[in-house]
C-alpha positions in Angstrom: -7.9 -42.4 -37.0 -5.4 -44.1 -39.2 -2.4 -42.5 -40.6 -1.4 -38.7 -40.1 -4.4 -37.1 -37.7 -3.1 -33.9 -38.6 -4.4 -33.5 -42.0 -8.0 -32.5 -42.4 -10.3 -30.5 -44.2 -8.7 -26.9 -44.6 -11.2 -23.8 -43.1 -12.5 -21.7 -40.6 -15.7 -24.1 -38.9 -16.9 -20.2 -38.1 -18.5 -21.7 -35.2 -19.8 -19.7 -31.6 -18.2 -21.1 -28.1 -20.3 -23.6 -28.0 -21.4 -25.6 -24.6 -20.1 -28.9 -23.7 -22.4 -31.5 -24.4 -23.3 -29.7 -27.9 -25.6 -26.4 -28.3 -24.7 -23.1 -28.7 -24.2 -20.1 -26.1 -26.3 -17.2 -25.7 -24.3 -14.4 -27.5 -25.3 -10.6 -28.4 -24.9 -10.0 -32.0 -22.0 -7.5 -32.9 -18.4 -8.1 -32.2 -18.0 -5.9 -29.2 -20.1 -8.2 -27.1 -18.2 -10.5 -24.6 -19.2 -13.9 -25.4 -20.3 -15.9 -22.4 -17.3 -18.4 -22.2 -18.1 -20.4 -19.1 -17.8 -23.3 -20.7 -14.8 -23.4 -22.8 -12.4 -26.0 -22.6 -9.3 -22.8 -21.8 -10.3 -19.9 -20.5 -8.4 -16.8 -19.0 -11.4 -15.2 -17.0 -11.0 -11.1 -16.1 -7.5 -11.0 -16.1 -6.1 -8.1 -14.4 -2.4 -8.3 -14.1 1.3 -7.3 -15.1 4.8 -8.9 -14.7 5.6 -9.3 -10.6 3.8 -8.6 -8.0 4.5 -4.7 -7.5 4.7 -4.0 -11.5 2.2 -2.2 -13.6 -1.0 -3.6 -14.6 -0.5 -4.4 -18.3 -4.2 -6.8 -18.4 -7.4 -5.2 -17.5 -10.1 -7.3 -17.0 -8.9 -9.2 -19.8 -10.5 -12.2 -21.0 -9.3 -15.1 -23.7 -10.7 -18.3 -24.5 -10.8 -21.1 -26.8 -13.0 -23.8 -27.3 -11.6 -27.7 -28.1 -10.5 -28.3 -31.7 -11.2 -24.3 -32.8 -8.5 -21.9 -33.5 -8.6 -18.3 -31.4 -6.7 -15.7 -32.4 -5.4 -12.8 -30.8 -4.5 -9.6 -32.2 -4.1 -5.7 -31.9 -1.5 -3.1 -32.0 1.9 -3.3 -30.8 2.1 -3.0 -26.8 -2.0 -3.9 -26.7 -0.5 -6.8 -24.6 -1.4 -9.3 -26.7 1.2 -11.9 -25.9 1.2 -11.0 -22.0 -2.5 -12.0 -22.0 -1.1 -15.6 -23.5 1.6 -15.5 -20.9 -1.0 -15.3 -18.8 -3.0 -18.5 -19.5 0.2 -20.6 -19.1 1.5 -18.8 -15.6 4.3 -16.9 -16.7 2.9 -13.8 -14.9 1.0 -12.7 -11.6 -2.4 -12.1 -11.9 -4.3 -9.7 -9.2 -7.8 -10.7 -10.2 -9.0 -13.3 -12.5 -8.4 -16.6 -13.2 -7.3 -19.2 -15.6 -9.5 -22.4 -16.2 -8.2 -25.9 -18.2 -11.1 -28.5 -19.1 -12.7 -27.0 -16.2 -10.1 -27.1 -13.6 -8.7 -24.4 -12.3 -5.6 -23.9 -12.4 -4.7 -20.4 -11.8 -1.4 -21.1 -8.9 0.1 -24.0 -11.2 3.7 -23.2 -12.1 4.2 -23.2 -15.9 5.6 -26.6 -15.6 2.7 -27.9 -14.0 0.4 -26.8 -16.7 2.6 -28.5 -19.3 1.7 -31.7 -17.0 -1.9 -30.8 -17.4 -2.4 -30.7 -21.0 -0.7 -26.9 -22.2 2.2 -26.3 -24.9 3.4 -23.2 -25.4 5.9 -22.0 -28.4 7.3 -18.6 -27.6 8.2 -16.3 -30.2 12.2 -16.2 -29.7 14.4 -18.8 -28.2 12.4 -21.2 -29.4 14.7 -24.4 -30.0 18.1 -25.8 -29.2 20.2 -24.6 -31.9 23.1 -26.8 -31.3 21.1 -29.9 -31.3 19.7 -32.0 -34.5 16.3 -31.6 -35.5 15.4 -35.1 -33.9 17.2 -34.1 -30.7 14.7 -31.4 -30.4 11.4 -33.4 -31.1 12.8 -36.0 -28.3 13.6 -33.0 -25.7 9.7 -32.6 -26.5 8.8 -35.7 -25.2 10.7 -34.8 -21.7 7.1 -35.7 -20.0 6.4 -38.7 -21.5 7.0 -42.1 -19.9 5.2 -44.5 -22.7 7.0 -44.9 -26.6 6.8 -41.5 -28.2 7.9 -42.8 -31.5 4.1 -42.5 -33.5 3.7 -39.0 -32.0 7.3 -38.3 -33.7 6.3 -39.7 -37.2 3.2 -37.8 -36.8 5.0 -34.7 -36.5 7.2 -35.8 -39.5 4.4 -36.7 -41.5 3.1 -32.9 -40.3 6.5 -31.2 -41.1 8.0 -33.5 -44.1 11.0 -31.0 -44.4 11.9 -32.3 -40.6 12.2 -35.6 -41.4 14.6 -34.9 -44.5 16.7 -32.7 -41.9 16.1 -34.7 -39.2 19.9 -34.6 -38.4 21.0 -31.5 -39.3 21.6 -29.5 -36.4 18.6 -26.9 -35.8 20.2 -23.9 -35.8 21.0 -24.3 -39.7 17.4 -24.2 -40.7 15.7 -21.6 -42.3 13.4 -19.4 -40.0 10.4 -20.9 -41.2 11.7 -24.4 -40.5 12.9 -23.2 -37.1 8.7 -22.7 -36.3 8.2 -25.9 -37.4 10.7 -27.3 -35.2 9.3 -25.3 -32.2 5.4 -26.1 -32.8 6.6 -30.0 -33.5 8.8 -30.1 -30.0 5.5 -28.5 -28.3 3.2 -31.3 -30.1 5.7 -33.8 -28.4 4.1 -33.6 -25.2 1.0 -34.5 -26.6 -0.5 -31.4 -25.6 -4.8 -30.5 -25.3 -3.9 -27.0 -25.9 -0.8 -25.1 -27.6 -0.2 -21.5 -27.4 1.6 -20.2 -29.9 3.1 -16.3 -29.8 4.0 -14.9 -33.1 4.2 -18.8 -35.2 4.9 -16.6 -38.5 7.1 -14.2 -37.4 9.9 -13.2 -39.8 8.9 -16.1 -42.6 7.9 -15.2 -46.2 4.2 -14.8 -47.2 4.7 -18.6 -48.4 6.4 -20.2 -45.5 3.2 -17.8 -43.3 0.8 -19.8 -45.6 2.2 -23.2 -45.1 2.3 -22.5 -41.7 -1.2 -21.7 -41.1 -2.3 -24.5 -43.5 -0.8 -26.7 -40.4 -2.2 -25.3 -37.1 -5.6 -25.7 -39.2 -4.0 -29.4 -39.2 -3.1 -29.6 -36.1 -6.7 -27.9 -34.7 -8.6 -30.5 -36.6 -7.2 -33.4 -34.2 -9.2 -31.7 -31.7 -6.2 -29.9 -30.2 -7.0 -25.8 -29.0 -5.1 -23.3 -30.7 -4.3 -20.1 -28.9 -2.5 -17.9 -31.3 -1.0 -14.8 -31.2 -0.5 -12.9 -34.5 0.8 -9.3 -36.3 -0.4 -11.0 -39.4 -4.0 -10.0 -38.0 -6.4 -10.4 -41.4 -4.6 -13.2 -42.3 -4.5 -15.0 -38.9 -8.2 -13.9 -38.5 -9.2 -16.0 -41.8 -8.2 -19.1 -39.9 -9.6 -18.3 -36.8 -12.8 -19.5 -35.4 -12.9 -16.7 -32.7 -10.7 -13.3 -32.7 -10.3 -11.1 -29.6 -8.5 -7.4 -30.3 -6.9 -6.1 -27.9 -6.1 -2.5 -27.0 -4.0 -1.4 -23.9 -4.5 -4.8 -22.6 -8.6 -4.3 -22.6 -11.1 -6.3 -24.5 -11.7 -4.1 -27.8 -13.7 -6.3 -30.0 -14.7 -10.3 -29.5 -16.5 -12.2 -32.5 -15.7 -15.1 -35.0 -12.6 -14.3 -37.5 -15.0 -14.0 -39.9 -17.3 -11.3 -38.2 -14.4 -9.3 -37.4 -12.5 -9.2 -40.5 -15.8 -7.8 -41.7 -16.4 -5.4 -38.6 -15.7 -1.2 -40.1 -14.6 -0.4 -37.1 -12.4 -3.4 -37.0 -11.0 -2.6 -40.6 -10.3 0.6 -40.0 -7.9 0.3 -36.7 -6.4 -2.9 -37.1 -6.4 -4.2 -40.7 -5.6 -1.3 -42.6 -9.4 -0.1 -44.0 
């Protein structure tokens, strides 16, 4: 692909966790069914779990997956444990049963670190960039992993974010909030990742600045790269999602396509506000 590969048609593909090699799984129809995700390219299987290994269990039998180049979306009331199941996926906390599965490996004792090796990003809600340095600093802090010339992954971000390349030396910490996501998610692309997890990418920005936002991890997912999201914004993250898991009290709730769960009652009435 020439130029930018981040820009692409805009839209949710609405499309089932489908098996490698093409065809489409065997799913129940409904959203409260739990899609048989053997196959997809990240997986957190029946995750049962808290943080440490004498805590609470704040995961029960908790399962989140995302097939290559879709969007999946997590969502659910506050404390449903929504970003401790992403946590989970990239290592951050111990899991008593369950496991976690990358382009079918498993990978369930790797270290965070080792995961970034393997293929993962992750941009967590706070703390998310180095205020004192300058925008490019950051984006080159990104490319900690790489050993080859990172330089047409960097334009490509700029060419993603154009507002970072006008700022690229302004020092970070002067941006705007919603220019402080972009910063994060275009550090994470750095590493050239198969996967990014993103936790909260719109909180705190303007209705505007969440549009833009989303317009670009649409971008970003049509380059073929996963996108595990997890988002308050729940009907509008769920219109850009290609599969949607709701979580309550750290359970499965519901499971279906964004679009099948924005139009579930039961889903409505919870989560979305009728």
């Amino acid at each position: 692909m020439s130029g930018n590969p981040y820009q692409d048609d805009r839209g949710n593909k609405d499309r089932t966790i489908t098996k490698a090699g093409g065809g489409t799984m065997d799913t129940a129809t409904g959203t409260d069914h739990v899609m048989n995700t053997a196959n997809a390219f990240l997986i957190g299987d029946s995750m049962t779990g808290g943080y440490g290994k004498t805590g609470p269990d704040i995961l029960h039998d908790c399962t989140i997956a995302v097939n290559k180049g879709e969007i999946a979306v997590i969502v659910g009331p506050n404390g449903a444990g929504k970003s401790t199941a992403m946590k989970a996926t990239f290592g951050m906390l111990h899991l008593r049963e369950g496991s976690v599965r990358l382009d079918g490996q498993d990978i369930t004792n790797l270290s965070p670190q080792a995961r970034v090796a393997q293929g993962m990003g992750f941009v967590p809600q706070t703390s998310n960039i180095f205020t004192s340095m300058t925008v490019e600093e950051n984006l080159e802090m990104g490319a900690f992993i790489r050993t080859d010339d990172f330089r047409d992954t960097m334009a490509q971000v700029y060419d993603l974010f154009p507002i970072l390349k006008e700022k690229r030396n302004q020092a970070a910490g002067e941006l705007s909030g919603g220019q402080r996501q972009q910063v994060a998610v275009g550090r994470a692309l750095m590493t050239q990742p198969k996967v990014l997890l993103l936790d909260e990418p719109t909180a705190g920005v303007s209705p505007i600045v969440m549009d833009e936002l989303f317009d670009r991890i649409i971008e970003v997912a049509r380059t073929g790269i996963s996108i595990l999201m997890v988002e308050q914004n729940a009907r509008q993250a769920l219109e850009i999602a290609d599969k949607g898991y709701v979580l309550v009290q750290g359970a499965n709730a519901h499971t279906g396509t964004g679009k099948e769960l924005l139009a579930d009652p039961d889903v409505r009435q919870s989560f979305l506000g009728g």
